[in-house]
N, C-alpha and C positions, 0 to 999 in steps of 0.2 A: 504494500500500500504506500503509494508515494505521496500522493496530497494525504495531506490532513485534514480532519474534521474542522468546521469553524467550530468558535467558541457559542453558546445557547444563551439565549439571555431571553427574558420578558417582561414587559413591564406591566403591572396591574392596574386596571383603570377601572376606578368607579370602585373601588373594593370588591369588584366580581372575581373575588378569586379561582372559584371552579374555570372560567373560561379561559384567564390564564394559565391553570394547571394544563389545557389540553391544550393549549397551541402549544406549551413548554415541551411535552410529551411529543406533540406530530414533530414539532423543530427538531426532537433529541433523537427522534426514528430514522427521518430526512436524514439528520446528520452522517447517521452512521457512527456515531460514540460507541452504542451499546456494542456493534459488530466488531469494531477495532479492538474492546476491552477484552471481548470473547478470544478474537484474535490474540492478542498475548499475553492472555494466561499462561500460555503453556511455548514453548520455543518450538516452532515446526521448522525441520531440515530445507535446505531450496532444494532438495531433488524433491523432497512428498509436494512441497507447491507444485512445483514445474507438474510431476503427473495428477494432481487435482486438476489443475488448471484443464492437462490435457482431458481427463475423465470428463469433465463440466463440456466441454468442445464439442466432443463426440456423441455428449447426450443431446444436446444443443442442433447439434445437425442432424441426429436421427431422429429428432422431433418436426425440426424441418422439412424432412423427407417426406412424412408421414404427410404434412400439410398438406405440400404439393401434391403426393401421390391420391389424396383423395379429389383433389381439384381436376 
C-alpha cells in the first residue's frame, strides 16, 4: 500500500451527534484505516502478496469471463 489513508475528522453541528457519528464511520470505511490496521497486524512476506495479488487476478478475470460468456 503506497498512499496512505487521509486523516478522519468531523465536525458536529447542531449537537446532532448521531449524524456525525455516521458520516465519521462512512469517512473511516472510505478511508480504508480499518483495512490498512488489518493489514499490519501481522508482517506478510512480498512473495505471499505478489501470489495474492496474482490469486485476486485470476478470480477477477474468470468472473469476467463468465460475464461475457453469458452475453
Amino acid at each position: 500500500m503506497s498512499k496512505r489513508p487521509k486523516k478522519v475528522s468531523v465536525k458536529v453541528r447542531n449537537n446532532n451527534i448521531q449524524k456525525a457519528l455516521s458520516k465519521f464511520k462512512r469517512k473511516v470505511k472510505d478511508s480504508e484505516h480499518l483495512y490498512e490496521l488489518k493489514d499490519r497486524k501481522q508482517y506478510t512476506k512480498p512473495s505471499v502478496k505478489r501470489r495474492r495479488a496474482k490469486q485476486v487476478a485470476i478470480h477477477n478475470q474468470k468472473l469476467e469471463d463468465l460475464k461475457t460468456k453469458d452475453e
